[in-house]
DRENGUKE-443872 format. One record per residue (C-alpha): x, y, z; residue in three letters. Coordinates in steps of 0.2 Angstrom, whole numbers, padded with zeros to 4 digits, always signed. Each point is the difference from the previous one (the first is absolute). Example, Ala and Ser with C-alpha at 12.3 -4.5 7.8 and 13.67 -1.06 7.14 Angstrom:
BEGIN
+0062-0022+0039ALA+0006+0017-0003SER
//
This chain:
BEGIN
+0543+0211-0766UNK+0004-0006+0017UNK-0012+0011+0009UNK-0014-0005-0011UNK+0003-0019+0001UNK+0002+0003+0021UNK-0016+0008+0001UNK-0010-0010-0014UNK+0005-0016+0012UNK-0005+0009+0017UNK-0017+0004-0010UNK-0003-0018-0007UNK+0003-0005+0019UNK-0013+0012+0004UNK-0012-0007-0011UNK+0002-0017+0008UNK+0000+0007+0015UNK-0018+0011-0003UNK-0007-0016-0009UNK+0000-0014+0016UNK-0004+0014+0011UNK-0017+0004-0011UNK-0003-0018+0000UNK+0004+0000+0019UNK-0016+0010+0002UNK-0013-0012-0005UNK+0002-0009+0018UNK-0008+0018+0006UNK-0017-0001+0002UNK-0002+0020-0002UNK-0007+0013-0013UNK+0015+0008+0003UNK+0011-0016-0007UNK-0006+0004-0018UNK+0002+0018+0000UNK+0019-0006+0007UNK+0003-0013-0014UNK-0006+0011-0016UNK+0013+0015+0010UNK+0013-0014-0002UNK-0002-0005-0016UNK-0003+0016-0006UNK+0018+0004+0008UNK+0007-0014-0013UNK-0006+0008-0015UNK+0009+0012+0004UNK+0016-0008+0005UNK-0002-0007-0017UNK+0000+0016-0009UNK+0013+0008+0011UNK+0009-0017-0006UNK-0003+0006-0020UNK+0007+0018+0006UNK+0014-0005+0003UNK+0005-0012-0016UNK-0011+0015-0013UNK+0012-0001-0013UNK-0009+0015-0009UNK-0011+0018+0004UNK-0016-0009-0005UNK+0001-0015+0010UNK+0005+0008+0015UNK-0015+0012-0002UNK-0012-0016+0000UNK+0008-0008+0013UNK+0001+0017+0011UNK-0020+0000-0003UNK-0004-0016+0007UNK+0011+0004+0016UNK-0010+0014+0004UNK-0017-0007-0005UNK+0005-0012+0012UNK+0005+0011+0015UNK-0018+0005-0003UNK-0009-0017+0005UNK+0011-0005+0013UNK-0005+0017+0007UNK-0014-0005-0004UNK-0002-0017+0010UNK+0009+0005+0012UNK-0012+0015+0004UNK-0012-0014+0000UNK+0010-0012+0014UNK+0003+0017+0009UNK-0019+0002+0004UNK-0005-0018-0001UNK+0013-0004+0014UNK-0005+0015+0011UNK-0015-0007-0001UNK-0009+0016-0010UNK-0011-0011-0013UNK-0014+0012-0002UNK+0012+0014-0007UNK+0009-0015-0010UNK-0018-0004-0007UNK-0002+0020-0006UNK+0017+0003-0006UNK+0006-0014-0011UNK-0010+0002-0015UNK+0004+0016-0002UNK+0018+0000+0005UNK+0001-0014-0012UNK-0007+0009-0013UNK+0015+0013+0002UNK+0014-0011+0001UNK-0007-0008-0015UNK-0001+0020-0009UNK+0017+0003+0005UNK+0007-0019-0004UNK-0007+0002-0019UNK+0008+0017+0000UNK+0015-0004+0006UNK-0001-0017-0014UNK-0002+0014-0013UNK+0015+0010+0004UNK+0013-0009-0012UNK-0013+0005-0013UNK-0004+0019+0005UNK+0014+0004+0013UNK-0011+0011+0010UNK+0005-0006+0014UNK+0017-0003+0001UNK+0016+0000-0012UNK+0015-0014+0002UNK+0018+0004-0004UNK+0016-0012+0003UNK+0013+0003+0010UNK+0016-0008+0002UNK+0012-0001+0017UNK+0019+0000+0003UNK+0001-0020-0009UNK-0009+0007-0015UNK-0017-0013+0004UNK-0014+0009-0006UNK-0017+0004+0011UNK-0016+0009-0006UNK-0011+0011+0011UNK-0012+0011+0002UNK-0007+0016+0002UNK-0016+0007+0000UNK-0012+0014-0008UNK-0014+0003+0008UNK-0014-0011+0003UNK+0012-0013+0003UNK-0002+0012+0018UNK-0017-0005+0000UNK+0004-0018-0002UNK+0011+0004+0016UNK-0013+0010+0011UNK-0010-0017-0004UNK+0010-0011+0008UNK+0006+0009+0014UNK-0019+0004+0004UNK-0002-0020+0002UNK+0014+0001+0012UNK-0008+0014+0008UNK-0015-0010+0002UNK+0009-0017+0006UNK+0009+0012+0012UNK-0015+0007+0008UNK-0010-0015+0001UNK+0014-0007+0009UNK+0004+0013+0013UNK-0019+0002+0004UNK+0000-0016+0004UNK+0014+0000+0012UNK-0004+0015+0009UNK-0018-0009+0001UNK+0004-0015+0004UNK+0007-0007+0018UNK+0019+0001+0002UNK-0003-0021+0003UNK-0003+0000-0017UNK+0010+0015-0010UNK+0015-0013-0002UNK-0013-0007-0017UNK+0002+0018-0008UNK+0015+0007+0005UNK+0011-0014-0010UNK-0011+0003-0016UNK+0002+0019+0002UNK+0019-0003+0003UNK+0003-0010-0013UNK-0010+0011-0013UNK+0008+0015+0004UNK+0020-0011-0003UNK-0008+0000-0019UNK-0005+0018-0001UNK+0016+0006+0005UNK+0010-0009-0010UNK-0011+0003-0018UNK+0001+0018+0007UNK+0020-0002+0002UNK+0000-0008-0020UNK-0011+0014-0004UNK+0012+0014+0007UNK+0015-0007-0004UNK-0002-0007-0016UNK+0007-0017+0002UNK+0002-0008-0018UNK-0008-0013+0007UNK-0016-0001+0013UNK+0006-0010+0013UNK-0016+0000+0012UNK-0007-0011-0013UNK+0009-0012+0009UNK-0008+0005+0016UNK-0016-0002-0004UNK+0004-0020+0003UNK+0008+0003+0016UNK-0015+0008+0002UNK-0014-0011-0002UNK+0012-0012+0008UNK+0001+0009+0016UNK-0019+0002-0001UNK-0004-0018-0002UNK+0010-0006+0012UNK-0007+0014+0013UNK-0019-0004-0004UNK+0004-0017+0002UNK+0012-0003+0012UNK+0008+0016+0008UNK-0016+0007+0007UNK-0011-0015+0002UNK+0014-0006+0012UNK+0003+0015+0008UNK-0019+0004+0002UNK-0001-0018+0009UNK+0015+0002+0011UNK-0006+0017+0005UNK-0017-0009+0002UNK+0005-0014+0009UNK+0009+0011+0011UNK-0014+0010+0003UNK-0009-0015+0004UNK+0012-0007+0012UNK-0001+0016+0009UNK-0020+0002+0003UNK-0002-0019+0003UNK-0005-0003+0017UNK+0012-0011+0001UNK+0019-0001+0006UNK+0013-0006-0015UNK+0019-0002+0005UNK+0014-0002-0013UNK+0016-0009+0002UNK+0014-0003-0013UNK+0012-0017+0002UNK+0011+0009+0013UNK-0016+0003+0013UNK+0004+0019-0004UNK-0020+0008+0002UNK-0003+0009-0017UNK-0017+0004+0001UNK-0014+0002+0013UNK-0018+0007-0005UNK-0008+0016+0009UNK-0010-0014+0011UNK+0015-0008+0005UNK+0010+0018+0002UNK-0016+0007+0012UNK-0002-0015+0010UNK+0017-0005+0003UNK+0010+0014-0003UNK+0010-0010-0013UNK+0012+0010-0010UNK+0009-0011-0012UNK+0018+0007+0001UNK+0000-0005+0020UNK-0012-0017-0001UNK+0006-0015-0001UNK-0005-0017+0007UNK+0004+0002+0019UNK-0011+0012+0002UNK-0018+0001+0003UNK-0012-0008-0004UNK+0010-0011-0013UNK+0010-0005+0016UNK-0013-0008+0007UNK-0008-0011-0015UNK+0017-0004-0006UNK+0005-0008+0018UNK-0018-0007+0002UNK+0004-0008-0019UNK+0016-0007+0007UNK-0006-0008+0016UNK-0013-0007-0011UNK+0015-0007-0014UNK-0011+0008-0014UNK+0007+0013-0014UNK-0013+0007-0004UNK-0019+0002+0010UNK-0013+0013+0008UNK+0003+0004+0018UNK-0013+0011+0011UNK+0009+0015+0007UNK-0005+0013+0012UNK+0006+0016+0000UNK-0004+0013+0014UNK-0002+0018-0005UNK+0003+0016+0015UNK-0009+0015-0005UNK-0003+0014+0011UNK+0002-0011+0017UNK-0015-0012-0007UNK+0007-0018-0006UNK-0009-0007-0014UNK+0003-0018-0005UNK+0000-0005-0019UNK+0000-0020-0008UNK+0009-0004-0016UNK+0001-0015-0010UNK+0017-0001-0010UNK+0006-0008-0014UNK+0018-0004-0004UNK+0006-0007-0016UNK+0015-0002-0012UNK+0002+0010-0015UNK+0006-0011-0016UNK+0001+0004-0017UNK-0007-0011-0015UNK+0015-0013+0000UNK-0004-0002+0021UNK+0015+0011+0006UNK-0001+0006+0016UNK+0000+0020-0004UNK-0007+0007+0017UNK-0014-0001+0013UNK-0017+0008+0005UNK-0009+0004+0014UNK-0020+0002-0002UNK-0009+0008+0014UNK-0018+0000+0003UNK-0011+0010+0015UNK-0012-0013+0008UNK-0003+0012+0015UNK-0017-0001-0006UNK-0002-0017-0002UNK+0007-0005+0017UNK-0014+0010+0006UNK-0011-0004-0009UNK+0004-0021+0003UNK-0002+0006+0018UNK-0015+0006-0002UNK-0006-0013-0008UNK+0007-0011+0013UNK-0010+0011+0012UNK-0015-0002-0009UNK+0003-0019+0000UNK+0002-0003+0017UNK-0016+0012+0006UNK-0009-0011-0014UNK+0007-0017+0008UNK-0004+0007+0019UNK-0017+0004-0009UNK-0003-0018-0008UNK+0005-0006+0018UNK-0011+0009+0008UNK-0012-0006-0011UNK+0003-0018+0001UNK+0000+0002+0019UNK-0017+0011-0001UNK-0007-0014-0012UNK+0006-0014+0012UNK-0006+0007+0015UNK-0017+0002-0009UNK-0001-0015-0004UNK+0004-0008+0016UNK-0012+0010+0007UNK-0014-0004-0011UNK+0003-0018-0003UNK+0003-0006+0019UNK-0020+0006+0004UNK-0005-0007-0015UNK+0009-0016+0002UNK-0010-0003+0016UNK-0016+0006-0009UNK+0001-0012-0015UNK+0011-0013+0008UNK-0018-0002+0012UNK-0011+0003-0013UNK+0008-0015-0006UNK-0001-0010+0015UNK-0022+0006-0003UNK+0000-0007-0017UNK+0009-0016+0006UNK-0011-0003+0015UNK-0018+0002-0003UNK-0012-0004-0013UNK-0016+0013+0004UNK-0003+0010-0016UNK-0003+0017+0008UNK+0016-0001+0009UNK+0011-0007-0014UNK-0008+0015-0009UNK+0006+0013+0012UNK+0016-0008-0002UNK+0001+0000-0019UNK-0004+0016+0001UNK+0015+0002+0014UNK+0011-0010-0012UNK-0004+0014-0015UNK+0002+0016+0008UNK+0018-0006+0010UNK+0005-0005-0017UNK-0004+0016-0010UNK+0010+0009+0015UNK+0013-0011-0004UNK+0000+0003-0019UNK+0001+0018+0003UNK+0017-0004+0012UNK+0007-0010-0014UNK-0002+0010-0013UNK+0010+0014+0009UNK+0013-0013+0003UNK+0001-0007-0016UNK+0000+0019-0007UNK+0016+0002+0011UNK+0006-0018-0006UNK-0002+0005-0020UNK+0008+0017+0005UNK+0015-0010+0007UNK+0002-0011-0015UNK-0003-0015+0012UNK-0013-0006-0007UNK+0004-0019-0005UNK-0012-0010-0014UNK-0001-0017+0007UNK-0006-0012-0012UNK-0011-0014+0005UNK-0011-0014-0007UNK-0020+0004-0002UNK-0016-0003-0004UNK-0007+0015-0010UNK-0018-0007+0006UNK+0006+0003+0020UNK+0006+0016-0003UNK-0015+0007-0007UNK-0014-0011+0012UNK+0011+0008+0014UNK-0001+0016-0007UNK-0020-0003-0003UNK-0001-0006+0019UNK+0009+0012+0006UNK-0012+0016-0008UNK-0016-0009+0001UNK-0004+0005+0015UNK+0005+0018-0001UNK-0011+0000-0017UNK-0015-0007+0006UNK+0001+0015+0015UNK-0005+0011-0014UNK-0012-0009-0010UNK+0014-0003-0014UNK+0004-0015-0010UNK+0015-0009-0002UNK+0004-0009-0017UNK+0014-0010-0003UNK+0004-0010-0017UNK+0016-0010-0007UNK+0008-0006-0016UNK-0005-0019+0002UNK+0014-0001-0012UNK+0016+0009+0008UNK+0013-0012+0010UNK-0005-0009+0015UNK+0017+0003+0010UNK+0011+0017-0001UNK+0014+0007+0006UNK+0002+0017+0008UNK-0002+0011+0016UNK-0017-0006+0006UNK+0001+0011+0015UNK+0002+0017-0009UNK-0010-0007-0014UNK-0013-0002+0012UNK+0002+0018+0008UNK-0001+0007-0017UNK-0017-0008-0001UNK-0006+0005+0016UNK+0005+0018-0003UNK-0011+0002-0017UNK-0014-0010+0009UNK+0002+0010+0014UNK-0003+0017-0009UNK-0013-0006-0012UNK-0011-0005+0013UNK+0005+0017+0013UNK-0003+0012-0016UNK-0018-0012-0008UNK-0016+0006+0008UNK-0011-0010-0011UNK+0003-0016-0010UNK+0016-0010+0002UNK+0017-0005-0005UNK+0005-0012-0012UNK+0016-0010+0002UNK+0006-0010-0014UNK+0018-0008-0005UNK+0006-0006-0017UNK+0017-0002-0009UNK+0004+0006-0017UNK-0001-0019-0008UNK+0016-0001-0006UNK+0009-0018+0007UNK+0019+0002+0008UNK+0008-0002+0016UNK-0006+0017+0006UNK-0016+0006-0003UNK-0007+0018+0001UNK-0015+0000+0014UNK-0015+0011-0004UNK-0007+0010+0016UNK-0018+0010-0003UNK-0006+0007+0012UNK-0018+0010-0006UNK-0012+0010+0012UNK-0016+0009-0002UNK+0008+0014+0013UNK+0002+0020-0001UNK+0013+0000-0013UNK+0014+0011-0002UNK+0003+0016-0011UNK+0013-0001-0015UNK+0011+0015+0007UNK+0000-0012+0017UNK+0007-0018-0008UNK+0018+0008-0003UNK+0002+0000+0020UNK-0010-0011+0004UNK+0014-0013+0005UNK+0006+0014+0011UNK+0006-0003+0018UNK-0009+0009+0011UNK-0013+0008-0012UNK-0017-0006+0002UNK-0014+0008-0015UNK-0013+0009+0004UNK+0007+0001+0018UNK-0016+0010+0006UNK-0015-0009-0007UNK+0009-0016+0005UNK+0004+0005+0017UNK-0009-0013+0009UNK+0008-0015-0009UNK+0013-0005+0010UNK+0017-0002-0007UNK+0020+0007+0000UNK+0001+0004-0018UNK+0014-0014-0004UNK-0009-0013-0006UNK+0001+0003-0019UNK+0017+0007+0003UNK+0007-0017+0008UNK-0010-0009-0013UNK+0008+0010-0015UNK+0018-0004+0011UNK-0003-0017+0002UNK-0006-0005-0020UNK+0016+0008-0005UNK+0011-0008+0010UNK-0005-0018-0005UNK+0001+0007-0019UNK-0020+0003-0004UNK-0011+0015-0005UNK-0014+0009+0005UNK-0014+0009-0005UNK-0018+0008+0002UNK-0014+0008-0013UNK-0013+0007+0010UNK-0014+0011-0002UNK-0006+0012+0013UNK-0018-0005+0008UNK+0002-0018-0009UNK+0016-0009+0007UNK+0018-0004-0003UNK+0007-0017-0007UNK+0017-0003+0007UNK+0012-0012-0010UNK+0015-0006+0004UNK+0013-0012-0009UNK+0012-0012+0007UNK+0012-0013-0006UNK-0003-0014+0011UNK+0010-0017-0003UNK-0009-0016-0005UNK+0003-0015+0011UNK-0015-0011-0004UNK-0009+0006-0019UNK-0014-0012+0003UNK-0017+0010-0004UNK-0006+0006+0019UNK-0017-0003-0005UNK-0017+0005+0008UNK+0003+0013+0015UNK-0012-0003+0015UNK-0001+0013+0015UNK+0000-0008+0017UNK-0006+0011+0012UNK+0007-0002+0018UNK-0014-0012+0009UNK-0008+0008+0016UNK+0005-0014+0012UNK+0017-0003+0008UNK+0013-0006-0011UNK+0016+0003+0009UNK+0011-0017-0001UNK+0019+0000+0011UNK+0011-0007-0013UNK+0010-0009+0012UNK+0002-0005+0018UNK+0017+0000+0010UNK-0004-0005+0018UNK+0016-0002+0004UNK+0008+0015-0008UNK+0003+0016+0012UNK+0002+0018-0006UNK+0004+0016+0010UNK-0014+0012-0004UNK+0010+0019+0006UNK-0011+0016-0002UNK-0001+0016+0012UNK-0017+0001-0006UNK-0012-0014+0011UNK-0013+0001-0011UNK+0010-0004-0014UNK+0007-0016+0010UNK-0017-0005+0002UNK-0003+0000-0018UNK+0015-0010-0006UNK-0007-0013+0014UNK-0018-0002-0008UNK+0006+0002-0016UNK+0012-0017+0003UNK-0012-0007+0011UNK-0007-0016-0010UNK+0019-0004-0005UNK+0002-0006+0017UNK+0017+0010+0000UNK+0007+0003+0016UNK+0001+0018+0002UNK+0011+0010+0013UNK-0001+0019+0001UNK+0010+0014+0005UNK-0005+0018+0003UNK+0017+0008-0003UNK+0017-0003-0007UNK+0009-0003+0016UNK-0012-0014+0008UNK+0000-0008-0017UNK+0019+0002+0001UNK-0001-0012+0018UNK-0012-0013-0007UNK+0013-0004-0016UNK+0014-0003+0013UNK-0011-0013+0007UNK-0014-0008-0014UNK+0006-0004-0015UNK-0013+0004-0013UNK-0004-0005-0020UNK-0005+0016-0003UNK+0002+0017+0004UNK-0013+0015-0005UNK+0008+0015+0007UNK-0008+0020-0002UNK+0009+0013-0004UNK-0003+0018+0007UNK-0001-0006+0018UNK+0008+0009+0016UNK+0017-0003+0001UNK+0006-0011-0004UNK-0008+0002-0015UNK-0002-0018-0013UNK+0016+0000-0009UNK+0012+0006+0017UNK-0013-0016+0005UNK+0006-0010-0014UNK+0019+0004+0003UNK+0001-0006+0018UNK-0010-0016-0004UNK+0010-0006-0014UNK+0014+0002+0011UNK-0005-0005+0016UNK-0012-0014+0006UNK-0005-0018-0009UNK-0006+0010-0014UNK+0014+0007-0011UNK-0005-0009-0013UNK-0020-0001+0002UNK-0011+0008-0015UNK-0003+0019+0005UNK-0014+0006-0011UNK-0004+0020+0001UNK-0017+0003+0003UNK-0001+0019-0003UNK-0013+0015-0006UNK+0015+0005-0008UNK-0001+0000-0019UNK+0007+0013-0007UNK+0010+0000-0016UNK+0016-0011+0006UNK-0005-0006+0015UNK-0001-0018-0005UNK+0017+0000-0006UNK+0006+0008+0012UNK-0005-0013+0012UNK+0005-0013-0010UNK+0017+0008+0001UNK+0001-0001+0016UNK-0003-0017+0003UNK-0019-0004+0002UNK-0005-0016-0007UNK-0017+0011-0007UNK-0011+0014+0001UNK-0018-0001+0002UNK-0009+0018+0001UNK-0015+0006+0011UNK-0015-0003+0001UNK+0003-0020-0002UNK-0007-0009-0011UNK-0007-0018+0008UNK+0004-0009-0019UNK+0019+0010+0001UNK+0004-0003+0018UNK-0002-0021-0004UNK+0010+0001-0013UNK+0012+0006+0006UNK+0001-0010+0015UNK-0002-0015-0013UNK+0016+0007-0008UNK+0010+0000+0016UNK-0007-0012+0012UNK+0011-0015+0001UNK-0011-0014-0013UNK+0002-0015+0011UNK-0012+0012+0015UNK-0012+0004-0016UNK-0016-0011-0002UNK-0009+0005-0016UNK-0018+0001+0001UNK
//
């Protein structure tokens, strides 16, 4: 009685035991997962009937309880034929065999039901051992044989799905199979060992929960962790990337193929003095840090060739989840390439800087070349205007006037293309009066229209604001741009100018810019790049309208950079509207009113704005004519007005005069203006004189460069009469000024 009450409590244990497992599987999101939980539960029926073998108390219920046992060995065969090809991952033989193989087990299960009823299958007798307890068993007739070639055909199957899947599969992965099939055949030999033996009680019953135990815990534990240690070993290896391991005692117990190649690390002989972990560790030391990234360079000898090759590595500390220190690691990480290719770059960024300077000096030096004739041309054109008041001539002048300053608007707009490509283009807001703007925009295109039989029509909100704040002078380019092209690209008709806000009161205002012509007009493929530098439409039927193809493209630069848009509808043979939109500031919102053009009278208009007889200026310029041209241009201020042809004679007069003011040139024969403008604010009575640079020089960061250096100013060539007296009005001592 002792044996039975021994092995009934090992059974209810096993029950337990195949009961939290099958529950355990619901956390597998698997098909296999059900096939394995039906397999367990299917192994508790039949614990429980081995249970009511054991305590029969007669023949007949022993023969009942017998049946269920084997029916049951029938569906956990069952399922777990199913499992077996659900987990080697053979659905599509799952899909055509478990209807029918159901249908069977089902056959045989009734059959085997029916035995204590028919005994066709088996017969039961009682037995009793050396302590007298009593234990029936079995024997078969037989188609109970039949029942048996059943069963062990399922395991056949399960067997054979397995094995083909572990000769098919990569050895990475046969560890997932080779458990199940393992612990499977634990089963099969101990049912076959009952069988043979003819134990009074089956004890592989018991089994079968160890069983679905071991398989539980192997899909869900065992082989995941192992697949993902093998993986992330795997991993480690191909990375391209170095990984060093080392426990609490510094002892190395691991390094990765890269770190093994490139070092020759093995981890029995590394340890922290050698290389390169010697290195970051003493360069982490110096520094007081723990932990950190060093750069590292390692040379490499093969075949009498030297190759150099840059690493960045990272050391860390190793600590478990309660922050104890449980070891250390070395990441290592080939920048070979990168050096080279920051190199490169570096290269590249110094040929692009030498480039840039090459073109500031190119742009400079054209510009100095350019402007210095020009400034004599217009500076006595000027001296023309101001002198005489005979029609034909003052015509010829005008004329003069136009052409010198269309070559100088082809000069700027290279400059200021280089300026807006610097990013030193500044906006510079002043106080204006929307009416001059467009009267001087009017005056200045009136001319050029009339040449070509064209009209010029300009109109105003009389309702906008009658003083705003912006950038007058690069609004005023902007205008001069658009009026410029309408007019260059119109044949017949005209250009309409008009200027309007969007009616909505506030401190700032958005400024409404048309600009409408009666011109060629331009195709729709055409107005996407149109506000391309460079690019000119039509270049071949408009080859004789002269132009450097950056107008529009400044103009786009130049309305986004004070915050506005732009935008055209044109249509081809009809004309183009441009419209632009800027946010202006309101300084005065009193209704501007009526706009009247004033056209620039034909007689002599010039007025000095001041006279300073007894204020003397040093006029120094290689260039004679230029000299001459300053002189006239100052003439009715009474100024008295020294020159020097050179930087050195200048140098000898400012040991000796002392001056108010000083206008210096810069690109001069040594000494050039600002080796000029060194030696004189050192030396001499005027170290502290105003020094203003007077220079063809305006190249993006020129001005500020000056201003850098010391000059009190910057005036650029050709001079303007209006500029030069302000200037000189700025920096001429007051009490020498007489207002006129």
């Amino acid at each position: 009685m002792l044996t039975k009450i021994i092995f009934v409590t090992i059974d209810c244990l096993a029950v337990f035991a195949l009961y939290f497992t099958a529950m355990a599987t619901d956390r597998i999101q698997r098909i296999y997962a059900r096939w394995l939980k039906w397999t367990l539960f299917a192994g508790i029926v039949a614990i429980y009937a081995n249970i009511l073998i054991a305590f029969s108390f007669s023949n007949r219920f022993a023969h009942f309880a017998y049946s269920i046992y084997f029916a049951s060995i029938d569906w956990i065969l069952y399922f777990l034929v199913g499992f077996c090809l659900a987990y080697t991952e053979h659905e599509s033989a799952l899909q055509i065999l478990y209807i029918p193989a159901a249908c069977v087990m089902a056959v045989d299960s009734v059959s085997l039901l029916l035995n204590p009823f028919f005994e066709h299958e088996f017969y039961v007798f009682a037995t009793r051992d050396h302590m007298g307890t009593v234990f029936y068993q079995t024997r078969p007739f037989g188609p109970y044989y039949a029942h048996l070639a059943i069963d062990y055909f399922a395991i056949v199957i399960a067997f054979v799905f397995i094995i083909y899947r572990i000769l098919k599969s990569y050895s990475f992965y046969r560890i997932k199979y080779v458990i199940i099939l393992s612990v499977l055949l634990i089963v099969v030999v101990l049912n076959i060992a009952y069988m043979m033996f003819e134990l009074p009680l089956d004890s592989s019953v018991i089994f079968y929960a160890l069983a679905g135990t071991l398989i539980n815990f192997s899909i869900q534990k065992l082989v995941p962790q192992n697949l993902m240690n093998s993986s992330i070993g795997r991993a480690v290896d191909d990375m391209n990337e170095g990984l060093i391991l080392f426990d609490i005692s510094d002892n190395c117990i691991y390094a990765n193929e890269f770190s093994k190649k490139r070092f020759g690390i093995e981890p029995g002989n590394y340890d922290l003095k050698c290389e390169p972990a010697s290195s970051v560790i003493a360069e982490l030391n110096r520094k007081g840090l723990d932990i950190g990234e060093e750069s590292y360079t390692h040379t490499v000898k093969e075949d009498d060739a030297v190759s150099v090759r840059h690493y960045r590595i990272k050391y860390n500390q190793l600590k478990d989840s309660k922050e104890r220190l449980i070891g250390s690691y070395f990441l290592v990480e080939d920048t070979t390439d990168q050096v080279h290719y920051l190199e490169e770059i570096k290269s590249a960024r110094d040929l692009a800087n030498e480039a840039n300077m090459a073109k500031s000096t190119f742009l400079a030096s054209m510009s100095h070349e350019i402007r210095t004739p020009l400034n004599s041309v217009l500076g006595m054109n000027e001296m023309i205007l101001r002198s005489t008041d005979d029609p034909a001539l003052r015509e010829y002048a005008e004329n003069i006037k136009l052409s010198g300053d269309m070559l100088l608007g082809l000069i700027n707009d290279v400059l200021d293309f280089s300026k807006i490509e610097a990013g030193r283009m500044d906006i510079t807001p002043v106080e204006y009066n929307p009416h001059d703007l467009l009267r001087d925009c009017y005056n200045y295109f009136e001319q050029m229209a009339e040449s070509k039989d064209l009209y010029i029509d300009v109109t105003c909100d009389e309702t906008i604001p009658s003083r705003l704040s912006g950038d007058e002078k690069l609004i005023r380019q902007i205008m001069n741009n658009l009026i410029s092209n309408a007019v260059k690209y119109t044949r017949e008709g005209g250009v309409k100018v008009s200027l309007s806000d969007e009616g909505v009161s506030g401190e700032v205002r958005d400024m409404v810019i048309t600009v409408a012509d009666t011109g060629i007009g331009i195709d729709k493929e055409d107005i996407s790049c149109l506000f391309d530098a460079f690019r000119r439409i039509n270049e071949k039927e408009n080859a004789t309208i002269q132009g450097t193809g950056l107008g529009l493209a400044i103009t786009k630069e130049l309305v986004t950079l004070m915050h506005g848009t732009i935008s055209v509808e044109s249509t081809p043979g009809k004309g183009s509207v441009f419209t632009i939109i800027l946010p202006q500031k309101v300084v005065d919102a009193a209704p501007i009113g009526e706009f009247v053009k004033h056209i620039t009278p034909g007689e002599n208009t010039y007025k000095e704005s001041f006279h300073a007889p007894e204020a003397r200026i040093l006029i120094v310029d290689d260039a004679r004519l230029n000299l001459k041209v300053a002189q006239a241009l100052l003439r009715n201020t009474m100024i008295q007005c020294d020159t020097a042809g050179g930087g050195n004679q200048a140098i000898e007069m400012c040991r000796d005069t002392r001056y108010d003011l000083i206008l210096l040139d810069h690109r001069m024969p040594e000494p050039d203006g600002i080796q000029t403008f060194h030696v004189i604010s050192k030396e001499g009575v005027n170290t502290d004189t105003p020094i203003i640079m007077l220079t063809a020089n305006v190249v993006s960061g020129a001005e500020e460069e000056y201003r850098r250096i010391g000059f009190a100013d910057y005036l650029s060539k050709p001079i303007r009469g209006e500029d030069l007296e302000a200037a000189l009005l700025k920096y001429l001592p007051p009490e020498k000024i007489i207002h006129t």
